[in-house]
N, C-alpha and C positions, 0 to 999 in steps of 0.2 A: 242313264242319259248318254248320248253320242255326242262328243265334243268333235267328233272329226269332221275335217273340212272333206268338200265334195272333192272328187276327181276333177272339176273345171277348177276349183277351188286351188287344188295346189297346182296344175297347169298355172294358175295366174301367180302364185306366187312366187314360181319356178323361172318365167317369165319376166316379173318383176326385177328380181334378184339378177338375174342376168343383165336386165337392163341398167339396173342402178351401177353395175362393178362396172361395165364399159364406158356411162357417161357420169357417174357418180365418184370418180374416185377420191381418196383423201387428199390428191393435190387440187382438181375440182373445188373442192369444199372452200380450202383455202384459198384458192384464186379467189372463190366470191367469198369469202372474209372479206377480203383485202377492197372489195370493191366498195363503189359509192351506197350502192343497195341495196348488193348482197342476191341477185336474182339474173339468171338468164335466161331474156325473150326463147333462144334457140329451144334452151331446155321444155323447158312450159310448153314449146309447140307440142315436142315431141311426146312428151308425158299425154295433152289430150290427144294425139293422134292414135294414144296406146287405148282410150279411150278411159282413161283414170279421172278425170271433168268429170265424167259421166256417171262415175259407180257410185248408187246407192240416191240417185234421183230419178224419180218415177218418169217412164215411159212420154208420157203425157206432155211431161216438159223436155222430151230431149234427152232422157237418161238410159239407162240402163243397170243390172244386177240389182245387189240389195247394199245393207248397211255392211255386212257379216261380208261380202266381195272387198270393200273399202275397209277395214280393216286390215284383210289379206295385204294390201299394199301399203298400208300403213305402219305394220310391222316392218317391212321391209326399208322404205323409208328411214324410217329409226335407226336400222342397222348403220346406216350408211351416212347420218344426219344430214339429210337433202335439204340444204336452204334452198330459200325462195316460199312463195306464199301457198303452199299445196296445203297444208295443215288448217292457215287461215280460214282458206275459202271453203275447205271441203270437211273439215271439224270444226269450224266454229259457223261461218253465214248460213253457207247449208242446211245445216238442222234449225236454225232460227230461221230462216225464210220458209223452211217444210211446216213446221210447227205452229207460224204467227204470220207468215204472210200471206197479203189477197192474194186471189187467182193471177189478176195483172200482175202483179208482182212477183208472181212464182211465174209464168210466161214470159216475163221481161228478164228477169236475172236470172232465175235458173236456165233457162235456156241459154244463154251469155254462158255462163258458167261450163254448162254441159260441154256447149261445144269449143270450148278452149278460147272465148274470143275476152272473158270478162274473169278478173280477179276480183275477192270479195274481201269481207274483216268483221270482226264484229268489234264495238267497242264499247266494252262494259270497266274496268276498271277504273279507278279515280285516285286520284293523292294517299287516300285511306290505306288501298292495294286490297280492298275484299272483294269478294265475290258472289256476297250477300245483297239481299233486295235494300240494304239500311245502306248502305254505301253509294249507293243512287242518288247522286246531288245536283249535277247536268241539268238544268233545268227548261224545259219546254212549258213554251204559252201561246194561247191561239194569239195570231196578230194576222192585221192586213188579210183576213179573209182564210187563212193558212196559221203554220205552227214557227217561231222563234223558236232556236235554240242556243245557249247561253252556258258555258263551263268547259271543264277541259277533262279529256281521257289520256289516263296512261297506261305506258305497255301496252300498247296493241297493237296487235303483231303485225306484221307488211303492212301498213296503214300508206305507206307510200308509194305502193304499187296497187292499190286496191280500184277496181273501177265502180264499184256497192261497200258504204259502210253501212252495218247494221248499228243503232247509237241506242244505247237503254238508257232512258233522261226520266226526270219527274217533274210529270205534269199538275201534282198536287199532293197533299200529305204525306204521308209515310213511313216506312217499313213494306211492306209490298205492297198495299192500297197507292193506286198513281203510279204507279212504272207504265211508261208508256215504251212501244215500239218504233222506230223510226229507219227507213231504208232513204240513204241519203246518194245519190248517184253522181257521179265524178267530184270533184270538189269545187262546191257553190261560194258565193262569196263569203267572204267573214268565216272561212273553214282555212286553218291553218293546221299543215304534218310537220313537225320535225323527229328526224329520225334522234335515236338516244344510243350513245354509248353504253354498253352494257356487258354483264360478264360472258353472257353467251352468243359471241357476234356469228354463229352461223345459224341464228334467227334474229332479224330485223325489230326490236322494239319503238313503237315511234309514242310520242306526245299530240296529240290532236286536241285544237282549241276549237271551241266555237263562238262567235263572236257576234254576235245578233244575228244569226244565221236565218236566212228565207225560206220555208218548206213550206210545197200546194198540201193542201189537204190529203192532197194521196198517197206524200209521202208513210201516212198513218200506216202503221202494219197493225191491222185486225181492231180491235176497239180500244178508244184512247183510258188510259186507266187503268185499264186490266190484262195485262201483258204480261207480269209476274209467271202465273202458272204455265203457261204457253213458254216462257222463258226457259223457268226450270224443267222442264222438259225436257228442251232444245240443249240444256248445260249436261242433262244426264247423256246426249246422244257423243257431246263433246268430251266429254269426262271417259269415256270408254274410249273415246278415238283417239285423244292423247294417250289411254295407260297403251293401248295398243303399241304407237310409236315409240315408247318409253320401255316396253318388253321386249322391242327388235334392238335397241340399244345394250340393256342389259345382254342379251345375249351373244351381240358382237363383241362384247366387254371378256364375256366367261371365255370366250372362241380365244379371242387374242391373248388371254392370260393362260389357260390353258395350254396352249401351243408353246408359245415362250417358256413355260416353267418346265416344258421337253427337252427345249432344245438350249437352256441355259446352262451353263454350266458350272458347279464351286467346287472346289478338294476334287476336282475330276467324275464329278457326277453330275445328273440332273437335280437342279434345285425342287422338281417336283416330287425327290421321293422323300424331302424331308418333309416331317408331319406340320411343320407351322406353315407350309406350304402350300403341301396338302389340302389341310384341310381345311385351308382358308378358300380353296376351291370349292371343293366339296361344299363349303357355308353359299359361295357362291351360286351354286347348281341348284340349291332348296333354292334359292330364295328367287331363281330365275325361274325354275316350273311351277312355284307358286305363285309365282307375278301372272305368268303365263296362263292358268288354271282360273283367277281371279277374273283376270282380262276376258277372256274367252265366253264365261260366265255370262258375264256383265255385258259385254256387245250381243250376247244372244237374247240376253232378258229385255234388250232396249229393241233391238230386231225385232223382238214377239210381241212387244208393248204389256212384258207380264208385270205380277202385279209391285212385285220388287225389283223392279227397273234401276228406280233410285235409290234404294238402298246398296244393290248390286256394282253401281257405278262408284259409291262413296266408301262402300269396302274394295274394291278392286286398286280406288287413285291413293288410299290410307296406305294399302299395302305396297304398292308400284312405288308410291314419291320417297319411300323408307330404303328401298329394296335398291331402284335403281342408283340411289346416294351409296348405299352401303357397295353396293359389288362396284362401280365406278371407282370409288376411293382404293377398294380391298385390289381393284387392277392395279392403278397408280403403285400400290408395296409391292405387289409381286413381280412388277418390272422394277425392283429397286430405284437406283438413281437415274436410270434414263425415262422410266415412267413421266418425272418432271420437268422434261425439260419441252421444250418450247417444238422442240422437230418431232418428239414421238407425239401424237396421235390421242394418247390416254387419255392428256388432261381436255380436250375437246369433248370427250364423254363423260369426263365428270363435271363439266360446265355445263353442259347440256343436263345434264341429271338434274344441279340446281335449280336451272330455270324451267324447268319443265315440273321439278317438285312445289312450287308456286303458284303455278300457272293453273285456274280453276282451282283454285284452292290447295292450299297443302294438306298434311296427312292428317294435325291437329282438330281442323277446319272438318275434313273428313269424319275422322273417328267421333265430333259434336255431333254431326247428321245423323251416322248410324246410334252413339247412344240415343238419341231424339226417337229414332225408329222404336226403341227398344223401352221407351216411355222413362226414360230418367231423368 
């Protein structure tokens, strides 16, 4: 099997890369730490003008490329941990509006989307913090001709910039029987965002309440009840698009450590030629091509819609949320004592590493899926 990307393939991500170091840099980053929201209008233009809105939604609605093009940028991204809501809209609403929603609705927000004019979100977490169909307590009920909604989501990501949330609420029983879909547009009354202090501020986690909230019938994305499967789906497309982001991390991690254990110096050598050094690199570089190899996998299997999609994504995010912890920390030693301090750079990727090993589930959560696969 060919894991190589096309020649337009690395052209884009050649491209990319160029693009993120001139408007992405690590003082960039931290200017929007430091911000109210954490996001620049400017930037977002320019990201869809590059045509990044677009990749990996169908023609039909305004898109272009495939999923496997949106990966390409998504790695890169990670390298460079590009806040703002690119991840949101384009790994998380995305594949749930592809997946679960009407045609109107893929007309109406993917289009928005494509062309850079509309940010998305999906919100599925709850107080619980799972990521399973039983965690689903939001509760929806038909009222006034239309759907109420009732409960509160957290952690979800750019929910403050988002102009579409997508809401996974239960509209009756459960476990995955009653997960309903819901695409909720700008924010209606009785919807309240507060953004949330968190360890990783260069992505925005918010709290989103719903408070008797009013939705037309159309809000419904695809039929009321049975949204579960269509979900999980949409999480397998997500689940590869974050390890993606999370492998361009990892690898700006080994780049940066690497380099430094050259050019450092003790008893008048490089610290890279002693072996605890070493080959604590070296531990590095496995665990980076096989994050890499996992990933790669796994956004192809969701690409092809083969028939281990989900398993592929739930061994890829097992191995990524271990991997990108492990070489994140393993940076932080090998730049000794300045690795921790507040000005060098390190510890923003091993922040990123935490909350990114959570987010859709951790590795534990993971490796349950796959034994499940495996009938245990």
């Amino acid at each position: 099997m060919d894991f190589a990307f096309s020649e337009e393939q690395e052209m884009l991500r050649r491209s990319a890369r160029e693009f993120l170091a001139k408007e992405c840099s690590p003082k960039t980053v931290r200017k929007l730490m430091e911000g109210a929201d954490g996001f620049d209008a400017a930037m977002w233009k320019k990201i869809a003008d590059l045509g990044w809105t677009a990749l990996g939604i169908p023609e039909q609605y305004g898109g272009v490329g495939t999923f496997l093009d949106l990966v390409v940028v998504l790695e890169e991204a990670g390298r460079v941990l590009l806040p703002g809501p690119f991840f949101s809209t384009m790994g998380l609403a995305v594949p749930t509006l592809l997946e679960a929603g009407t045609e109107a609705q893929k007309k109406d927000a993917l289009g928005a989307i494509a062309s850079g004019d509309a940010k998305a979100t999906l919100a599925f977490t709850e107080p619980s913090g799972r990521w399973d169909a039983s965690s689903v307590a939001l509760t929806a009920k038909q009222a006034g001709g239309g759907w109420q909604l009732d409960g509160v989501k957290l952690f979800v990501p750019d929910a403050h910039t988002a102009d579409y949330t997508v809401v996974a609420a239960r509209s009756r029983g459960e476990g995955e029987e009653g997960i309903t879909l819901f695409l909720v547009k700008g924010r209606p009354k009785g919807m309240s965002v507060k953004p949330l202090e968190t360890l990783d501020m260069t992505r925005r986690w918010c709290e989103v309440r719903f408070e008797g909230v009013q939705l037309d019938p159309e809000a419904v994305m695809g039929t009321p009840d049975k949204a579960w499967p269509r979900l999980r789906r949409a999480l397998d497309w997500s689940t590869a698009a974050l390890c993606a982001e999370m492998v361009g991390g990892v690898q700006k991690v080994l780049e940066t450590s690497t380099e430094y254990a050259k050019t450092r110096q003790q008893f008048g050598k490089p610290i890279g030629i002693y072996q605890a050094v070493s080959h604590k690199l070296a531990d590095m570089l496995v665990l980076s091509e096989s994050g890499r190899s996992a990933t790669y996998y796994a956004a192809w299997a969701v690409d092809a819609d083969a028939p281990d999609r989900s398993l592929a994504s739930s061994m890829a995010k097992a191995y990524v949320s271990d991997a990108y912890r492990k070489v994140a920390g393993d940076g932080i030693q090998v730049h000794g004592g300045i690795g921790f301090t507040w000005e060098h750079d390190m510890h923003l990727y091993f922040k990123r590493a935490k909350s990114s090993e959570v987010t859709l589930g951790d590795a534990t959560y993971h490796r349950e899926l796959v034994a499940q696969a495996l009938d245990l």
